[in-house]
C-alpha positions in Angstrom: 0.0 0.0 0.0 1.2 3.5 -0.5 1.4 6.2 1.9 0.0 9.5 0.7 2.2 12.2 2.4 2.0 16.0 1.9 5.0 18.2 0.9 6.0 20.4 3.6 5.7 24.2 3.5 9.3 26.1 3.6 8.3 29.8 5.4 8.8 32.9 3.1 10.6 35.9 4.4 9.2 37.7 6.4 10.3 40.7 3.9 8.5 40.1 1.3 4.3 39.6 0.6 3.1 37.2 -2.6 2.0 39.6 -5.2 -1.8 40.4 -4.9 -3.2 38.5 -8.0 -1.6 35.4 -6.8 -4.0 32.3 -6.0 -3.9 30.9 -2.3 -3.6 27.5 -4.1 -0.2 28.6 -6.0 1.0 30.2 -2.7 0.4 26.9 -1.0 2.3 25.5 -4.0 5.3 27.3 -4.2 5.6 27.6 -0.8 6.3 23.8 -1.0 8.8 24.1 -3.4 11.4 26.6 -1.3 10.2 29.9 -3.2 11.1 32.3 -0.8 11.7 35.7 -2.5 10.1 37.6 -5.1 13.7 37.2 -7.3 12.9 33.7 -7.5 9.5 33.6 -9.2 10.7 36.4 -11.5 12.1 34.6 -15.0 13.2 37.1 -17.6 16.4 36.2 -19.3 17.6 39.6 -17.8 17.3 37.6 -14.1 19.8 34.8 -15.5 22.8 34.3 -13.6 25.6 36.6 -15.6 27.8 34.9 -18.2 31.1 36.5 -17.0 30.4 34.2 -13.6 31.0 31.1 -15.4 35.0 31.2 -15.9 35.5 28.1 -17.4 34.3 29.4 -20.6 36.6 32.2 -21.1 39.4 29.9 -22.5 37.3 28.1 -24.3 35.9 31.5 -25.9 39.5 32.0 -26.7 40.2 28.8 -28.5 37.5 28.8 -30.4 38.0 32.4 -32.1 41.8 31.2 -32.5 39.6 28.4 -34.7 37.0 30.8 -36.6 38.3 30.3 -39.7 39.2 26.0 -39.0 37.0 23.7 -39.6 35.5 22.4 -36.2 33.5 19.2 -35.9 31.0 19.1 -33.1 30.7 15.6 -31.3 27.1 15.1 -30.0 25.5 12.6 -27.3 22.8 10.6 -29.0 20.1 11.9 -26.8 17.3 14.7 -27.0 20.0 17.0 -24.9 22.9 16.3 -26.9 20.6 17.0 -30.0 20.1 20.1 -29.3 23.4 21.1 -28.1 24.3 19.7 -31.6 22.1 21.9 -33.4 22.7 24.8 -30.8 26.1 24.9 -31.5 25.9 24.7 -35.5 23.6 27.1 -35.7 24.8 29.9 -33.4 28.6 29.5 -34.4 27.3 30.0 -38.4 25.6 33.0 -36.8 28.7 34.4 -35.2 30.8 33.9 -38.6 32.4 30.1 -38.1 32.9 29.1 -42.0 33.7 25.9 -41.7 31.2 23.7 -39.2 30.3 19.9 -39.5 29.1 17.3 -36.6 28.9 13.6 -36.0 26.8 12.1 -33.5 28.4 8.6 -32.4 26.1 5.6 -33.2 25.0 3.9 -29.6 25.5 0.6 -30.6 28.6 0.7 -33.1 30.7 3.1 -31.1 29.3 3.6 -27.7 28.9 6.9 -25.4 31.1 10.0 -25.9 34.5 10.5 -27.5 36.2 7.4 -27.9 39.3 6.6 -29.9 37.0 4.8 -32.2 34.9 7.9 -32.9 38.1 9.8 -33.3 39.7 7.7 -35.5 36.3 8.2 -38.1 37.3 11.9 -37.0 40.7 12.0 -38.6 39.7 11.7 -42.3 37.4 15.4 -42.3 40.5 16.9 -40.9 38.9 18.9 -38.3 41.3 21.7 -36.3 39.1 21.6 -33.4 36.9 19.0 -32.0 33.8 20.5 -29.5 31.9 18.1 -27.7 28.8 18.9 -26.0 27.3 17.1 -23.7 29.7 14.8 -23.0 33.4 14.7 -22.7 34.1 14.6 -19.5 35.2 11.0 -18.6 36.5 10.5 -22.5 40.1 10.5 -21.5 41.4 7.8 -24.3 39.5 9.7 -26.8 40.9 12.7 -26.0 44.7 11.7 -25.7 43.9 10.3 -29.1 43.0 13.6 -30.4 45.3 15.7 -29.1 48.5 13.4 -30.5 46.9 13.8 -33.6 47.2 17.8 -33.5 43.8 18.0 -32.8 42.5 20.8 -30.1 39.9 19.6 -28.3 37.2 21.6 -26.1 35.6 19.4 -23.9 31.7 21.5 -23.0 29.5 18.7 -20.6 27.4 18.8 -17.7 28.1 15.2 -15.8 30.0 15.2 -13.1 33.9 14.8 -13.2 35.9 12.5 -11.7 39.2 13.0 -9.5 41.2 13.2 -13.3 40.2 15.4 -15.9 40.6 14.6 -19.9 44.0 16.2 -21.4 41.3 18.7 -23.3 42.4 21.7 -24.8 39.9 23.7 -22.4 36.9 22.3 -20.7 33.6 24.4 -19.7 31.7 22.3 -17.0 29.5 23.9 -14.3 30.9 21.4 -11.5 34.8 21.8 -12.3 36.2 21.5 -8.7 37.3 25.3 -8.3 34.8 26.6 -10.7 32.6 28.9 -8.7 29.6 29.1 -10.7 26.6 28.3 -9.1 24.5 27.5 -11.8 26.0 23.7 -11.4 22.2 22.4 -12.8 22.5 22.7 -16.0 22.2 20.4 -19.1 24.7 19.9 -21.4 22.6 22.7 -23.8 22.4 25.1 -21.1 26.0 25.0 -20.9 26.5 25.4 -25.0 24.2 28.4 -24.4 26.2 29.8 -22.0 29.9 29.2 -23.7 27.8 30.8 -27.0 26.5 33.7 -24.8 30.2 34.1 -23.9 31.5 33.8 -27.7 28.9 36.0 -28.5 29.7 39.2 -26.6 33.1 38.8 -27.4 32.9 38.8 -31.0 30.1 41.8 -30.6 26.8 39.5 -31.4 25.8 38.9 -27.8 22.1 38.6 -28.9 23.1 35.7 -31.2 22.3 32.7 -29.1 19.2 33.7 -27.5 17.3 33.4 -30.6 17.7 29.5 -30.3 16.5 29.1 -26.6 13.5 26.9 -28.2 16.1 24.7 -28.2 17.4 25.3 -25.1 14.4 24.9 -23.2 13.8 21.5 -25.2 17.0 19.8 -24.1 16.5 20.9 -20.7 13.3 19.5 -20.0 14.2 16.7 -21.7 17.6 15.6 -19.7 15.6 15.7 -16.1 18.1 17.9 -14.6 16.8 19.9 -11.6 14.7 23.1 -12.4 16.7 25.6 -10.4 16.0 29.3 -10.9 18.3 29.0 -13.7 16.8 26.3 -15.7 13.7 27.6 -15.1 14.4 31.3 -16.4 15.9 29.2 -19.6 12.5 26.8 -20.2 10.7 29.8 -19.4 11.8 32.2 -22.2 12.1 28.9 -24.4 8.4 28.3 -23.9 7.9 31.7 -24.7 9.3 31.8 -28.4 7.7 28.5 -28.6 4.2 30.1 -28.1 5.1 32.8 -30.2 5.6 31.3 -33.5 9.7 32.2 -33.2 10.6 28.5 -32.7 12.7 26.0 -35.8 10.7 24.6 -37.9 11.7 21.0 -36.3 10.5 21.5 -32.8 7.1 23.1 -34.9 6.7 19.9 -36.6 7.2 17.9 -33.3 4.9 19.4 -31.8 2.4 18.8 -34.4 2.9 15.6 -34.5 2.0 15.0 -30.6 -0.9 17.2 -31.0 0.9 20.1 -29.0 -0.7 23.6 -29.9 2.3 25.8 -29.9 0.7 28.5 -28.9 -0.4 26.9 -25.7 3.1 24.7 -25.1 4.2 23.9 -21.5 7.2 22.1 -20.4 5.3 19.1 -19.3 4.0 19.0 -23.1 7.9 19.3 -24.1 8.0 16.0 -22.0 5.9 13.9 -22.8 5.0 14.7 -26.2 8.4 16.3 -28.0 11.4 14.9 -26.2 10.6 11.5 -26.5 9.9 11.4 -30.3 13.7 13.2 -30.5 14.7 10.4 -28.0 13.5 7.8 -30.1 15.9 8.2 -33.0 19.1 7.9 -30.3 17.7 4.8 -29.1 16.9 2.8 -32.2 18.2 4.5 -35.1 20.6 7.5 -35.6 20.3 10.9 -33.8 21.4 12.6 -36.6 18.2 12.6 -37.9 17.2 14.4 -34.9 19.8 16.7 -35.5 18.1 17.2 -38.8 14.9 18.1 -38.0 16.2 20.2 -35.4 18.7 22.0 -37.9 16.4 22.5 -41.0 14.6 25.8 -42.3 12.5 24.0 -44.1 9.3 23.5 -42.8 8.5 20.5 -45.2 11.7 18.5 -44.4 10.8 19.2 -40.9 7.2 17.8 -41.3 9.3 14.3 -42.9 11.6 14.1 -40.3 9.3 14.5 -37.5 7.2 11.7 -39.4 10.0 9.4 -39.0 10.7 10.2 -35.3 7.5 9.1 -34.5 7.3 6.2 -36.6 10.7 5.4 -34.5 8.5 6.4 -31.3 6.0 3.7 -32.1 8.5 1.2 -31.7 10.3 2.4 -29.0 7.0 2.2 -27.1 6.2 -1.2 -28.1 9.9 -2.4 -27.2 9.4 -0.9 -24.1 6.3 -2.4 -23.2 7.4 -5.7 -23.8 10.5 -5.4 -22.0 9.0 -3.4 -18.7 6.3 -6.9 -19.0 9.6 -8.9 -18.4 11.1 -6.3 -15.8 8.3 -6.9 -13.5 8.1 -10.5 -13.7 11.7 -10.4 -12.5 11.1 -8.0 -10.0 8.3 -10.1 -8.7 10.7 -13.0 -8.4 12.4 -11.4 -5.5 9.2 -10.2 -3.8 6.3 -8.1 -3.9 6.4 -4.1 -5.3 5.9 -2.7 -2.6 7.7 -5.4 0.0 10.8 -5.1 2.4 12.2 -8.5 0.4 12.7 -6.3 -2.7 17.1 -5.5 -2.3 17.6 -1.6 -1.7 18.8 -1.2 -5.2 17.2 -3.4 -8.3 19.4 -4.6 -11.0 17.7 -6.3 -14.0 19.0 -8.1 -17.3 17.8 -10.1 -20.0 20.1 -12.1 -22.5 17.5 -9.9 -25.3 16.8 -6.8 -24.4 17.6 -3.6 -26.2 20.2 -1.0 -25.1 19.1 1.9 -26.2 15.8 1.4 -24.2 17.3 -0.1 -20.5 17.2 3.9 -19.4 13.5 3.9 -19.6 12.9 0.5 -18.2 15.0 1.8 -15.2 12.7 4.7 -15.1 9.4 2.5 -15.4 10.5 -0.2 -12.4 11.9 2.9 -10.2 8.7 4.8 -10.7 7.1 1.2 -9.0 9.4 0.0 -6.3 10.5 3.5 -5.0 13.9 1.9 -5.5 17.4 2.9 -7.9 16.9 0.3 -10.2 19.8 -0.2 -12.8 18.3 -2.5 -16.0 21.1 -4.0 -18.3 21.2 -4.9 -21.4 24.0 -7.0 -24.2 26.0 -5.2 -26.0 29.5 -5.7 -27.9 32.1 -8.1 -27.3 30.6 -10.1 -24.5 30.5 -6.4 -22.7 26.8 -5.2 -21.1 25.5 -1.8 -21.3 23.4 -0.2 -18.1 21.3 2.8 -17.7 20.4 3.4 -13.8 17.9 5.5 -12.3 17.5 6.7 -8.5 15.6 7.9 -6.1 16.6 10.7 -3.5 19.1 9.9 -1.2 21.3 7.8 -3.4 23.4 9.9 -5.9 24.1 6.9 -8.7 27.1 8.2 -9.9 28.9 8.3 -6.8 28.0 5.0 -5.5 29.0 3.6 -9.2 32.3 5.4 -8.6 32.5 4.3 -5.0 31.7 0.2 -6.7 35.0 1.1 -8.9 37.2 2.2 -6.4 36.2 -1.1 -4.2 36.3 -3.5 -7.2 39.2 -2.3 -9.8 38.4 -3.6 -13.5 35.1 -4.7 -12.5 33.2 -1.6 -13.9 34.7 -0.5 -17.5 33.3 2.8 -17.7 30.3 5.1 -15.9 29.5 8.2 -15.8 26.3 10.5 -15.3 24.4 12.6 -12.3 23.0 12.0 -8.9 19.5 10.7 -10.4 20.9 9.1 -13.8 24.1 7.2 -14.9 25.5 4.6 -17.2 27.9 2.1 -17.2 29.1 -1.0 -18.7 30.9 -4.1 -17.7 32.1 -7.4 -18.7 29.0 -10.0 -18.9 30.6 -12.4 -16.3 30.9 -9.6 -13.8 27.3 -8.6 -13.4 26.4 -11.2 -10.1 29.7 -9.7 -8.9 28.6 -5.6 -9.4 25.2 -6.5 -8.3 26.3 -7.5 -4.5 29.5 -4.8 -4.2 26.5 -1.9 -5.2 23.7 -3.5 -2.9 26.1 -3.4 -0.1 26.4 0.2 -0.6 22.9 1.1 -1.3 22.1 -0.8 1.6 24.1 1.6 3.7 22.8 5.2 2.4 19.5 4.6 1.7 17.1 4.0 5.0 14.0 2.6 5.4 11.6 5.4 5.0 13.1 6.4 1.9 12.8 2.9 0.3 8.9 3.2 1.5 6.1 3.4 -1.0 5.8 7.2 -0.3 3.5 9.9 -2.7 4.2 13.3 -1.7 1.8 15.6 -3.1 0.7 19.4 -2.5 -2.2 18.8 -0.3 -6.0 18.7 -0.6 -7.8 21.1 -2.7 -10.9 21.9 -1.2 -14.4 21.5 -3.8 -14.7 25.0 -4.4 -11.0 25.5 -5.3 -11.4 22.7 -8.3 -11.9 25.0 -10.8 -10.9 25.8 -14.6 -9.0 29.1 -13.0 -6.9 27.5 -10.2 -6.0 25.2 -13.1 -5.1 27.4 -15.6 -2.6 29.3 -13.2 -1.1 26.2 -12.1 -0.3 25.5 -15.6 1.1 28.8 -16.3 3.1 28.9 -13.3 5.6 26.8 -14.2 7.7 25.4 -16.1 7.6 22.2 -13.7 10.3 19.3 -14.4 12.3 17.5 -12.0 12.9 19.1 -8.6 10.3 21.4 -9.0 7.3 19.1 -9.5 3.7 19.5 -11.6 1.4 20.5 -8.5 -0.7 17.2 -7.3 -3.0 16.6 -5.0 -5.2 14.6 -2.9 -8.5 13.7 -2.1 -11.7 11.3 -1.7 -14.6 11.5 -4.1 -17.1 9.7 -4.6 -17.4 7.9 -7.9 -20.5 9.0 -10.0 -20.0 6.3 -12.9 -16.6 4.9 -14.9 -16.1 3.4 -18.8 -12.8 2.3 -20.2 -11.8 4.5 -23.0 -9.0 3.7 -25.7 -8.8 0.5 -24.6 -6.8 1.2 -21.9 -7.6 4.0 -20.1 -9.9 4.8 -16.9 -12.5 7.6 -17.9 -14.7 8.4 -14.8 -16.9 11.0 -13.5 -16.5 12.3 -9.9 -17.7 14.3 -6.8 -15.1 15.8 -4.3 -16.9 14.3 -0.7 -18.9 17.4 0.8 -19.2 19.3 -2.6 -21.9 19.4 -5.1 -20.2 19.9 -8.5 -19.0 16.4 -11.1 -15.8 16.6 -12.6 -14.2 14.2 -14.9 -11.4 12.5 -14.2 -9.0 10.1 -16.0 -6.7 7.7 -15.1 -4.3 6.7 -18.1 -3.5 2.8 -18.2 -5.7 1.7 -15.2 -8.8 0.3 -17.5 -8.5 -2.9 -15.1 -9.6 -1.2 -11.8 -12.9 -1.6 -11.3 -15.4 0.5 -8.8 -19.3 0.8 -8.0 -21.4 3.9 -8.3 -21.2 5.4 -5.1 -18.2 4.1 -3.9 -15.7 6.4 -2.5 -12.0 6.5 -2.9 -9.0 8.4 -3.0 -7.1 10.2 -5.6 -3.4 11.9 -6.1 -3.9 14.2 -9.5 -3.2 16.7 -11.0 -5.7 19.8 -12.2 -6.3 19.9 -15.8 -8.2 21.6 -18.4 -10.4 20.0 -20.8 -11.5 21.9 -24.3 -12.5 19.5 -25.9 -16.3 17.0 -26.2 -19.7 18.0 -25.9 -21.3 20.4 -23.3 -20.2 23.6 -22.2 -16.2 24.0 -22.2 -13.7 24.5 -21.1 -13.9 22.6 -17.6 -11.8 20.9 -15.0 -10.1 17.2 -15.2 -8.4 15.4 -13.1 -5.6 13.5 -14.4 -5.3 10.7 -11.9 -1.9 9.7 -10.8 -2.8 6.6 -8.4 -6.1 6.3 -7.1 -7.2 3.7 -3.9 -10.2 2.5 -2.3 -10.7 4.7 0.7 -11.1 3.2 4.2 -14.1 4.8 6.1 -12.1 3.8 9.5 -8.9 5.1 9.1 -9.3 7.4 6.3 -6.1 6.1 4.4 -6.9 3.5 1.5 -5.3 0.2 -0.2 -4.0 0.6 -3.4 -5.8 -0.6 -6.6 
């Protein structure tokens, strides 16, 4: 059974009051979310911590003018982050006057993550001056040396976290260089392109340059799940803003239009769900560089193709997935129930078939279930397995990974990544090895109540505040993404009558207990609960709008998140 638990309130100043047009319901929400100052809920670009603070870039600034007139070749990460640092980067640098630009975008399954020497050996023949990575880098360190004895300048631009040895780069721009004192150590790998090409910019007198692009700034930042400091947030913000205005590339247009996003109405939770994976999907099955592409183009009907064969690629991403999440749970099950104290503190899953490019998500899926880090594996090359972990607060992955390499040398071949997301791979033999040196570990750091089926939500909206205006400024008062979390909330309601739509899909009609109104409410892939007229139960959702289907519109919907029989006597509820 879960536990439904409310965030807790952080007091504001005592300086400050919440402007006057404010509803109590987004007070209560961004009180819950450490907004303590009117600085932080102001986002104009003008608000953005200042380029000249990040002094890692001014080196890199350097080298690359010394390279204006060199050809450069930008080396990209095969995800929705490292597309758009890709297309970032081409873009603004033809901009600023570069003459001589070209990228490559290592295939996942031929060459692996990063630079590597086999990347930079396909490299050599284009004869590139200087190589840029973005969003990644920063644990290529044979790639690198590679490069570098080849004559070949290297600037290193990536987000992940180093480790105690840096790459022999040429110059390296990362937020979390040990010395570096920028704060703005959140960002993606695109928000630190935008921030070396803010830099570039104003010293070669087009400062403007690069803010033209922050549709694609805010797209790879929603997309990578970093946290949504004020930072981030400023950069989503004004991305969402050209987005809405019709000043976006034609790719992230045709995206959108493909996942039945109005522009004009885009959000970052829309990015998510309905954008970044269709860019993902190319990375994981394919090639990126048709995401790259689409992204890249100024034509709108290229656009429109491309983003036809994204989501072709998203259709079987999603049914690979399925399939594969189906086998994760059996073999989760094996060790115990869901929701059980037999599950280990940290789930590692593999099957002799599944696909690489889609263990990330299954980590994701199984995490999302067990409240646990779950790290799924999959075969790669040369007897070698490739894994993509996900965690849970309280556990940074990619220090426990480094923490399983320092205690077992060899064992781990290479890892890299964030607190909440890493990769790694190893030899095949060594997996029953990793997978009791990193439950040891886990078991250590992570305590009981934060391995406990917990939903933390923003509290109980009472009937009268269920409306179509406390919805609409929840949506606009945003951009929500990880560590700054799409308002939810709790309740009971009694259930007025319930169908299965789509196949799959729990469409119901509701009444909050003690008010008079009905509301629909929808609960995406639950079409096998099953209630009675009249019963009551209790729902975490979130507040949406629906325009669309007969009768007067718009009106409120709840999107249902987990929903549970309510228990008269106690007031709390089993799970369904």
């Amino acid at each position: 059974m879960r536990v439904i638990a409310h965030r807790e309130p952080v007091p504001a100043s005592d300086a400050w009051q919440w402007p006057g047009d404010f509803h109590p319901v987004l007070k209560q929400v961004y009180s819950r979310r450490s907004i303590g100052s009117p600085a932080e809920l102001s986002l104009e670009l003008a608000k953005l911590r200042p380029v000249g603070e990040f002094r890692s870039a001014a080196r890199a600034v350097d080298l690359l003018i010394r390279h204006r007139r060199r050809r450069i070749v930008i080396v990209g990460d095969f995800d929705a982050d490292g597309a758009t640092s890709v297309a970032l980067m081409m873009l603004c640098l033809k901009d600023l006057g570069f003459t001589d630009l070209d990228y490559f975008v290592p295939d996942r399954f031929e060459l692996g993550y990063g630079l590597t020497p086999e990347a930079v050996q396909l490299l050599e023949p284009r004869k590139p001056a200087l190589i840029v990575t973005v969003d990644n880098g920063i644990s290529s360190f044979a790639g690198v040396a590679l490069a570098r004895a080849a004559n070949i300048d290297v600037l290193v631009t990536d987000h992940h976290l180093p480790g105690d040895e840096l790459p022999e780069a040429t110059a390296i721009v990362n937020p979390n260089l040990t010395g570096d004192s920028f704060e703005g150590k959140c960002l993606a790998g695109v928000g630190v392109a935008f921030y070396l090409l803010a830099a570039l910019g104003r010293a070669l007198g087009g400062s403007g340059c690069v803010a033209r692009y922050l549709d694609l700034v805010a797209l790879g930042t929603v997309a990578d799940l970093v946290p949504l400091d004020h930072s981030n947030r400023i950069l989503i913000h004004e991305g969402l803003r050209r987005i809405r205005a019709g000043r976006c590339r034609p790719g992230i247009r045709a995206l959108c239009e493909i996942g039945k996003t109005v522009t004009s109405e885009a959000t970052s939770v829309a990015l998510a769900y309905q954008v970044a994976p269709r860019l993902n999907a190319a990375g994981r099955l394919d090639d990126m560089t048709i995401g790259v592409r689409c992204l890249m183009t100024d034509s709108a009907a290229e656009a429109s193709a491309l983003a036809r064969e994204l989501d072709e690629l998203n259709t079987q991403r999603r049914h690979i997935e399925a399939e594969m999440k189906l086998e994760a749970l059996q073999l989760v099950a094996a060790e115990g129930p869901l929701d059980g104290a037999s599950l280990p503190p940290i789930v590692c899953l593999f099957r002799q078939h599944w696909h690489e490019g889609i263990v990330g998500l299954v980590a994701s899926r199984i995490k999302d279930q067990c409240q646990r880090p779950v790290i799924a594996f999959a075969p790669s090359t040369a007897g070698t397995l490739k894994g993509s972990g996900r965690s849970v607060p309280g556990l940074h992955i990619r220090d426990v990974l480094a923490d399983v390499d320092a205690g077992n040398p060899g064992l781990i071949l290479r890892f890299g990544g964030h607190a909440m997301a890493a990769g790694l791979s190893l030899q095949a033999d060594g997996l029953e090895r990793f997978k009791s040196a990193i439950e040891v570990l886990a078991r250590r750091r992570l305590s009981a109540e934060q391995l406990s089926e917990r939903l933390f939500t923003d509290g109980t909206l009472a009937a009268e505040e269920l409306t179509v205006e406390v919805a609409r400024q929840l949506r606009d008062g945003g951009p929500w993404g990880q560590g700054f979390p799409e308002p939810s909330f709790d309740g009971e309601f009694e259930i007025i009558d319930q169908r299965v739509v789509g196949g799959a899909h729990l469409k119901m009609t509701v009444k909050a207990l003690g008010g008079e109104s009905l509301h629909g409410a929808i609960a995406f892939h639950r079409a096998a609960c099953e209630f009675s007229p009249g019963e009551t139960v209790q729902l975490v959702y979130r507040l949406g709008v629906d325009d669309y289907g007969p009768g007067p519109r718009p009106v409120v919907q709840l999107i249902v998140e987990h929903l549970q029989v309510a228990r008269p006597d106690s007031g709390k509820g089993s799970s369904v």
